[in-house]
N, CA, C and O atoms as CSV, one atom per row, in Angstrom:
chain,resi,resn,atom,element,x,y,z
A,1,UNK,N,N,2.423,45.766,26.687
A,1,UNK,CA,C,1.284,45.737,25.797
A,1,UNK,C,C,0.006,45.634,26.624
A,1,UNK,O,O,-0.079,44.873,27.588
A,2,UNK,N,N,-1.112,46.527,26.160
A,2,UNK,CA,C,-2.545,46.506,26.980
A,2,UNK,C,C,-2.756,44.618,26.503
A,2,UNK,O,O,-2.557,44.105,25.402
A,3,UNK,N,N,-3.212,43.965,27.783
A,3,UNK,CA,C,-4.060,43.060,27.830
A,3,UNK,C,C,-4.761,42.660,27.149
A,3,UNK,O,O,-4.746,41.577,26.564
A,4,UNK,N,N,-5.984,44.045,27.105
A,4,UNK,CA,C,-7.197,43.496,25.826
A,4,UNK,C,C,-6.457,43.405,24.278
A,4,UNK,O,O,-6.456,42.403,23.564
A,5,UNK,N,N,-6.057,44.247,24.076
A,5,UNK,CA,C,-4.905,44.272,22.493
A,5,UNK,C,C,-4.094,42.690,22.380
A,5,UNK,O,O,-4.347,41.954,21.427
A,6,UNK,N,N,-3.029,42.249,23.546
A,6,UNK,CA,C,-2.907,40.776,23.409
A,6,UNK,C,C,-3.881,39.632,23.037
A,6,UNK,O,O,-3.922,38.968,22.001
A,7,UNK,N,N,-4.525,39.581,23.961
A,7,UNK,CA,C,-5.935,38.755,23.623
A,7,UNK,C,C,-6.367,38.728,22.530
A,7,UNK,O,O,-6.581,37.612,22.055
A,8,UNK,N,N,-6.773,40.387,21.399
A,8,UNK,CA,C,-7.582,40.217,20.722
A,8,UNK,C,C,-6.108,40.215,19.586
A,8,UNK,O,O,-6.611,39.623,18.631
A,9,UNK,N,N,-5.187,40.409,19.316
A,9,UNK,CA,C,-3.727,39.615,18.567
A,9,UNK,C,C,-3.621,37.998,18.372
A,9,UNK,O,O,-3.269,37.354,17.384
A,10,UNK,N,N,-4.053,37.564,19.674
A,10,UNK,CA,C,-4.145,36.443,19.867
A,10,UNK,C,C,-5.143,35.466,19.220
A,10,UNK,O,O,-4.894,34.630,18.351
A,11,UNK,N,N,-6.398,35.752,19.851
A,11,UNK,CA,C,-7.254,35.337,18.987
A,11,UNK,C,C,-7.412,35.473,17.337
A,11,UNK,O,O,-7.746,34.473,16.701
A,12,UNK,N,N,-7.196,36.570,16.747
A,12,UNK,CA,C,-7.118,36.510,15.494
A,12,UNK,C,C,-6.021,35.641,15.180
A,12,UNK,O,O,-6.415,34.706,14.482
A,13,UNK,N,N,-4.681,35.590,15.453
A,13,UNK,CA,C,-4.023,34.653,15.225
A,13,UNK,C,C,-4.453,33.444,15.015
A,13,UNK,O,O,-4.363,32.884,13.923
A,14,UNK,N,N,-5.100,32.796,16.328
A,14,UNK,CA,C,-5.823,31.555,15.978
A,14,UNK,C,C,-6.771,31.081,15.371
A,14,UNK,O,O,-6.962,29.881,15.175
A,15,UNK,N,N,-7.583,32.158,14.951
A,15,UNK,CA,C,-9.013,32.293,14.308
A,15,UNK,C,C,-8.662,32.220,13.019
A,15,UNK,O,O,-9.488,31.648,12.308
A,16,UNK,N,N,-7.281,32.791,12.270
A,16,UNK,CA,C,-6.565,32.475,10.710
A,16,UNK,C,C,-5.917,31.582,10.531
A,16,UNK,O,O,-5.599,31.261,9.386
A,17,UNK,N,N,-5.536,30.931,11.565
A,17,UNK,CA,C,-4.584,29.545,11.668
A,17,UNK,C,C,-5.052,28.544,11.154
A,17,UNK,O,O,-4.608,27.789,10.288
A,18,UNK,N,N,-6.451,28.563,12.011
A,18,UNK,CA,C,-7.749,27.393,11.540
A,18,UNK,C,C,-8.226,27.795,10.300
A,18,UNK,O,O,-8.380,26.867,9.506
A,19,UNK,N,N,-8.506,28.906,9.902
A,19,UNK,CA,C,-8.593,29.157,8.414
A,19,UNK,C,C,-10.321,29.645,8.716
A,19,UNK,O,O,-11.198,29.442,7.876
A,20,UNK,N,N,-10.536,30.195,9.833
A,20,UNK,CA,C,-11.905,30.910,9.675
A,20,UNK,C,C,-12.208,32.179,9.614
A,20,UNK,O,O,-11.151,32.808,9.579
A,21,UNK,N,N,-12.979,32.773,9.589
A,21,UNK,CA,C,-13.670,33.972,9.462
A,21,UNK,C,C,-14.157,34.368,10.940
A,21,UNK,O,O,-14.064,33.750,12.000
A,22,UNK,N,N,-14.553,35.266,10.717
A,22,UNK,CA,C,-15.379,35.663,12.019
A,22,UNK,C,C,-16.933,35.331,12.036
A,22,UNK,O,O,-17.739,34.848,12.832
A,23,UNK,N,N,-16.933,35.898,10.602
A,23,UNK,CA,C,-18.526,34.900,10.716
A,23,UNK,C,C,-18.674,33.660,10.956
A,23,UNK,O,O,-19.625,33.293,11.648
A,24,UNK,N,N,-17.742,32.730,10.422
A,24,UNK,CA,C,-17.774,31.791,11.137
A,24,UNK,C,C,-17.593,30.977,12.715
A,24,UNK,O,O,-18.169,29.922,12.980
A,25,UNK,N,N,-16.946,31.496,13.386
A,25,UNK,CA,C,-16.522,31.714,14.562
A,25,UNK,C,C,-17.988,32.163,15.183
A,25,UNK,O,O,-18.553,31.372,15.939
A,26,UNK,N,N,-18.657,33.540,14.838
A,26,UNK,CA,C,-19.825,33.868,15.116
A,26,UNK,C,C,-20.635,32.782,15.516
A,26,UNK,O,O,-20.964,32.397,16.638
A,27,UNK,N,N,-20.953,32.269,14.136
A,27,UNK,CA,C,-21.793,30.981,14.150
A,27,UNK,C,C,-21.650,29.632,14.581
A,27,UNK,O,O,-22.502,28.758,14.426
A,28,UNK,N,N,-20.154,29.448,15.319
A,28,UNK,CA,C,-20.246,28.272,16.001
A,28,UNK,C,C,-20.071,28.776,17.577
A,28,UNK,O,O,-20.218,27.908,18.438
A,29,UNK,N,N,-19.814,29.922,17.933
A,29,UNK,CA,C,-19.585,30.419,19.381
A,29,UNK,C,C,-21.263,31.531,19.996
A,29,UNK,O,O,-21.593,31.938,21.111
A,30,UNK,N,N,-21.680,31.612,19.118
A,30,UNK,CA,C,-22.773,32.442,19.384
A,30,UNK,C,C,-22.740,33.940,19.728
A,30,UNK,O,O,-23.774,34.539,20.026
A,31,UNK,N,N,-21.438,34.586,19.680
A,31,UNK,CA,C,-20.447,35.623,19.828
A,31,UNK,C,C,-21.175,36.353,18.436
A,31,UNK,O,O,-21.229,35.908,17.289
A,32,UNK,N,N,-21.703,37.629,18.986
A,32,UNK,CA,C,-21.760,38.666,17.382
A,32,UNK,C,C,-20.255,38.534,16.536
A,32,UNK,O,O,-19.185,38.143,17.004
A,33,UNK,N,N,-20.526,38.961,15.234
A,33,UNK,CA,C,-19.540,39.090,14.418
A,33,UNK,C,C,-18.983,40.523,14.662
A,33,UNK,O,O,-17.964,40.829,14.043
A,34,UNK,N,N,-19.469,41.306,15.382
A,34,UNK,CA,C,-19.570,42.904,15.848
A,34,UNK,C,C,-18.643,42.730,16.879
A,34,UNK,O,O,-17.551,43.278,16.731
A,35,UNK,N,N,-18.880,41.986,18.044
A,35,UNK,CA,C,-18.046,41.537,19.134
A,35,UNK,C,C,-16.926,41.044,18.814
A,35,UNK,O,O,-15.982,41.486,19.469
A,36,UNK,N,N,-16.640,40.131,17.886
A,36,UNK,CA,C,-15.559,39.089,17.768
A,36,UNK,C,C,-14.414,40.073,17.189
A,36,UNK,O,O,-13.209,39.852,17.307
A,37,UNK,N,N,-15.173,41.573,16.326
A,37,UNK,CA,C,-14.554,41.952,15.461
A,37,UNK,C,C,-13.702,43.136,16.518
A,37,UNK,O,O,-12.568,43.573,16.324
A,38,UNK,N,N,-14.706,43.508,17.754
A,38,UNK,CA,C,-13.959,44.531,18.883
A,38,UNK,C,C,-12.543,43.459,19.539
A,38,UNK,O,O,-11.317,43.493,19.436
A,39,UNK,N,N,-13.298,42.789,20.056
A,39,UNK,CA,C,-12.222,41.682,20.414
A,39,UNK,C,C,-10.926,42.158,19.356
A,39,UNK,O,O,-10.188,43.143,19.359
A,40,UNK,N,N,-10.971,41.666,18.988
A,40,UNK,CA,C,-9.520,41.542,17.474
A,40,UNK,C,C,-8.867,42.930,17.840
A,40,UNK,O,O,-7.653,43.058,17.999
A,41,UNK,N,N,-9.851,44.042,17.968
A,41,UNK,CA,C,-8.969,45.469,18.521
A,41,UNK,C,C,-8.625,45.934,19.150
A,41,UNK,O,O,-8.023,47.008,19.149
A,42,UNK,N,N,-8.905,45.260,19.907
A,42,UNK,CA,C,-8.312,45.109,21.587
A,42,UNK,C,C,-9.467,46.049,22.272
A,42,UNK,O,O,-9.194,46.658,23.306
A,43,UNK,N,N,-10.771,46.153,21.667
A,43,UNK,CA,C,-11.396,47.322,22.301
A,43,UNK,C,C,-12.577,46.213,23.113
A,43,UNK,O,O,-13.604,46.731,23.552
A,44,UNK,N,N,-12.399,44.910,23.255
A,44,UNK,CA,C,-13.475,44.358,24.731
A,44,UNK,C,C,-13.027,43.659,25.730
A,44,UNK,O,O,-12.022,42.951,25.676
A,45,UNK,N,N,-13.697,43.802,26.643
A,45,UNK,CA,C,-12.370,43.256,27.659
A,45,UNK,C,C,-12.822,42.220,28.197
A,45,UNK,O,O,-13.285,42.273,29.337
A,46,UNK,N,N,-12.783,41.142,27.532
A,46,UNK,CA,C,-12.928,39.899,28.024
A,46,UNK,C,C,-13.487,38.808,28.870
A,46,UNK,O,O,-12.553,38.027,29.056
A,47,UNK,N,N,-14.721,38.308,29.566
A,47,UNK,CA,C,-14.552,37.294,31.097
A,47,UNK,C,C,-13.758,35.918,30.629
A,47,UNK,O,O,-13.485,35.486,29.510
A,48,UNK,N,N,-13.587,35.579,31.530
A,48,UNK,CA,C,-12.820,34.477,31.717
A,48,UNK,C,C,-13.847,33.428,30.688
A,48,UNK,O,O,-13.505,32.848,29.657
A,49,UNK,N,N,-14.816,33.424,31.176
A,49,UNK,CA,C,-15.799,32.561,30.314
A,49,UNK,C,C,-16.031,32.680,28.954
A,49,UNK,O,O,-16.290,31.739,28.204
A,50,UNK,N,N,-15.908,34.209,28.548
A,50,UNK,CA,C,-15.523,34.294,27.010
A,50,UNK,C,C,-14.564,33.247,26.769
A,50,UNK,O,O,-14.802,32.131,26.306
A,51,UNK,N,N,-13.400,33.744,27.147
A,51,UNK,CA,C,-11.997,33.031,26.833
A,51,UNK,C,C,-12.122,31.520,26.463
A,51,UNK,O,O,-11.831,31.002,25.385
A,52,UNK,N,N,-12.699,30.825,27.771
A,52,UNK,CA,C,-13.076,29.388,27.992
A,52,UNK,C,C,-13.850,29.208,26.950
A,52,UNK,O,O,-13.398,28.207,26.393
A,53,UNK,N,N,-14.995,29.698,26.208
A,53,UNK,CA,C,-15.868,29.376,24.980
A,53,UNK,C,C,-15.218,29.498,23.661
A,53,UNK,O,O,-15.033,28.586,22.854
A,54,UNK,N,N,-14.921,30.647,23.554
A,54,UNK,CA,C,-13.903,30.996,22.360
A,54,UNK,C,C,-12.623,30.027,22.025
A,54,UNK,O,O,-12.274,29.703,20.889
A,55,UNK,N,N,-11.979,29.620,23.291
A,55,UNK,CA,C,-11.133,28.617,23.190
A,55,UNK,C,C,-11.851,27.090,22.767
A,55,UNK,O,O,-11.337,26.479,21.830
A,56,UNK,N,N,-12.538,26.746,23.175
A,56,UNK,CA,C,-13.297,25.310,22.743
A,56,UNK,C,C,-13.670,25.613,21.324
A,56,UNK,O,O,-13.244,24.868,20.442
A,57,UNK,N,N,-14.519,26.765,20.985
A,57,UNK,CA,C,-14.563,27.027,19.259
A,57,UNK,C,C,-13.452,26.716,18.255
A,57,UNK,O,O,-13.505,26.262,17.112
A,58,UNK,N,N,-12.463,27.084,19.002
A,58,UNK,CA,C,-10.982,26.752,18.481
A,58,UNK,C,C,-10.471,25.921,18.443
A,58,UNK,O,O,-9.709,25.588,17.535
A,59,UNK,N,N,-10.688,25.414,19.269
A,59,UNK,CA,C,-10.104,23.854,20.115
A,59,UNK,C,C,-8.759,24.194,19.817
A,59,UNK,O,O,-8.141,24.163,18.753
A,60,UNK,N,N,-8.280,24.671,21.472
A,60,UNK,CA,C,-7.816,25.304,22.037
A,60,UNK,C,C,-7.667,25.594,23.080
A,60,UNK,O,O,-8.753,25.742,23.640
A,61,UNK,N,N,-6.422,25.864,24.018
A,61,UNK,CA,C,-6.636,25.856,25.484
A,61,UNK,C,C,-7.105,27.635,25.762
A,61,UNK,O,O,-6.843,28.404,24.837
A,62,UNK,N,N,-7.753,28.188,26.981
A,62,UNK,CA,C,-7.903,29.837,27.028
A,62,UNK,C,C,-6.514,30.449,27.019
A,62,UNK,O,O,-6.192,31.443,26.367
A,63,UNK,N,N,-5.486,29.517,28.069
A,63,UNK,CA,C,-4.072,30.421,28.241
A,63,UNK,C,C,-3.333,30.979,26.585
A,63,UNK,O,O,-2.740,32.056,26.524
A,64,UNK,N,N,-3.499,30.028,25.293
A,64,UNK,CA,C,-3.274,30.480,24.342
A,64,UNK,C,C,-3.667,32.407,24.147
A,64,UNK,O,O,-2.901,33.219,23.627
A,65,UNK,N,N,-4.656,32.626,24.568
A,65,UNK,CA,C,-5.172,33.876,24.007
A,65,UNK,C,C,-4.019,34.969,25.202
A,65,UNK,O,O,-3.835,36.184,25.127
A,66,UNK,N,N,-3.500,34.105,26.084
A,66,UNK,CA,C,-2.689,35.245,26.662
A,66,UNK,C,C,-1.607,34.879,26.355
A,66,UNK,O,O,-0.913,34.829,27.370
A,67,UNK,N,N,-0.821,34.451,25.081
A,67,UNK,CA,C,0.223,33.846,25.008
A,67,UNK,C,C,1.251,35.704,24.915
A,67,UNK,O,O,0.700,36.747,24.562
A,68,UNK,N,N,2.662,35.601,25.312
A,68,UNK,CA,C,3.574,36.801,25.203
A,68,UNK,C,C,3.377,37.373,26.284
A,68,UNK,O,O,4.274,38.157,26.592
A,69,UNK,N,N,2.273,37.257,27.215
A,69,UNK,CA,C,2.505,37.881,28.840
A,69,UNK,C,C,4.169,37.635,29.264
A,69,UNK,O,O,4.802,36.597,29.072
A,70,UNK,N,N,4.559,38.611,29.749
A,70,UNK,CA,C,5.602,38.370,30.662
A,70,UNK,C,C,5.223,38.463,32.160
A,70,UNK,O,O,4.540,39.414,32.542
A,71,UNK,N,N,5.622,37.554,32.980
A,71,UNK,CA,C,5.165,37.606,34.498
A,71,UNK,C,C,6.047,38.431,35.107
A,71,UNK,O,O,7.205,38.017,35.156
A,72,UNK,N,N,5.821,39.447,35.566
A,72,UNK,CA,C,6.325,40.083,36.726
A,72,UNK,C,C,5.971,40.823,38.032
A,72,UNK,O,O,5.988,41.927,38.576
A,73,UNK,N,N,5.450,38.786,38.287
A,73,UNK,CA,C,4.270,38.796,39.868
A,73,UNK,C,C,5.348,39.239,40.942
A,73,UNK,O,O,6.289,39.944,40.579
A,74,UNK,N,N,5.234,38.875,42.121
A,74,UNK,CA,C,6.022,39.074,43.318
A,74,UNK,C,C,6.390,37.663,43.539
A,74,UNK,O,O,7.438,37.398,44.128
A,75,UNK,N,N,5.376,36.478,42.986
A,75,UNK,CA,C,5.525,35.068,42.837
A,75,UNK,C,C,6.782,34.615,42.465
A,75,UNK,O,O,7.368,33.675,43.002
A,76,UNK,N,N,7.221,35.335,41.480
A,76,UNK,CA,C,8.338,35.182,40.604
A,76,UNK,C,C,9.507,35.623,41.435
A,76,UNK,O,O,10.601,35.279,40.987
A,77,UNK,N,N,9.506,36.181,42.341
A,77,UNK,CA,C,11.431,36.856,43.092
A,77,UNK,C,C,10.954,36.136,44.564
A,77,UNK,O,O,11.413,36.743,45.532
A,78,UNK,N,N,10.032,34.831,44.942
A,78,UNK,CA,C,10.209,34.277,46.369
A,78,UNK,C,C,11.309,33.169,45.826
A,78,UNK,O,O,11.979,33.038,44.802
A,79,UNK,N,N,11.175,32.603,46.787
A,79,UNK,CA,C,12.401,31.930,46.874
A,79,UNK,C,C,11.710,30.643,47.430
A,79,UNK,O,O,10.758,30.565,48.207
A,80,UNK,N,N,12.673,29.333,46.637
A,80,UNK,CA,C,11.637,28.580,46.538
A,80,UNK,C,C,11.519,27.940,47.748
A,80,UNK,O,O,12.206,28.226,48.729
A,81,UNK,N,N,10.414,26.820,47.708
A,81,UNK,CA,C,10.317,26.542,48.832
A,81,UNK,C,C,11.140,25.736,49.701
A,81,UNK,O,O,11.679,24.848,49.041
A,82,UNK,N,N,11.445,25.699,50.917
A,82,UNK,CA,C,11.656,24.217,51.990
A,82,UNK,C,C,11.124,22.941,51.650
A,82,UNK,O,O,9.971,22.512,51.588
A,83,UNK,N,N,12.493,22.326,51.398
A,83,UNK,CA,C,12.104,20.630,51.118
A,83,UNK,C,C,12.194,20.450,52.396
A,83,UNK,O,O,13.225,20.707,53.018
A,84,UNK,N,N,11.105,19.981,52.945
A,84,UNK,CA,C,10.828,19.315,54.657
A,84,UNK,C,C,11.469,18.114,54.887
A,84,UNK,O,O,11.645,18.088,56.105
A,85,UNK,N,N,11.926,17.085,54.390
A,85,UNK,CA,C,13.052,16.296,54.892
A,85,UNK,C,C,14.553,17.368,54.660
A,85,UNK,O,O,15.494,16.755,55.162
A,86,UNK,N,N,14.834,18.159,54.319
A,86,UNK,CA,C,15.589,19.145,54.596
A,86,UNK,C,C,16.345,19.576,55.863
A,86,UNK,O,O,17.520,19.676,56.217
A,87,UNK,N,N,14.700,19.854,56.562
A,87,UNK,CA,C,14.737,20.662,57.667
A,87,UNK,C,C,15.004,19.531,58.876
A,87,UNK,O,O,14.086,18.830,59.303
A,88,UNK,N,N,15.952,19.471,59.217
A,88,UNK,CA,C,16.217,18.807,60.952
A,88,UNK,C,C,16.149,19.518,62.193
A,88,UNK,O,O,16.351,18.928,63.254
């Protein structure tokens, strides 16, 4: 799934959960109702600092808005680390 499309799945999710609108949301995040409404279509692509604001409107952590990522870093197939009293 595109990124921006999660996010803006996401956020609407939480934005109906709480039981608001976008206008409302608008008016406590300072976010156009125009914006909030691209968001939702996956058509804006996000800064981190959006996320972080939008999430406090919500009260809410930001990682919520990426909730359903699947990781498939290179992070994920190392191997874990050396416990150093281990090693003699």
């Amino acid at each position: 799934m595109d990124m921006r499309r999660l996010v803006g799945e996401n956020f609407a999710r939480l934005r109906k959960a709480r039981g608001l609108t976008q206008e409302q949301v608008s008016d406590r995040s300072g976010f156009s109702q125009q914006y909030l409404s691209g968001l939702e279509k996956g058509h804006r692509n996000p800064t981190v600092i959006t996320l972080f604001e939008l999430a406090n409107c919500l009260e809410t952590s930001p990682d919520e808005f990426l909730r359903g990522v699947k990781s498939d870093t290179k992070a994920d197939h190392l191997p874990s680390p050396i416990n150093p009293s281990a090693v003699r």
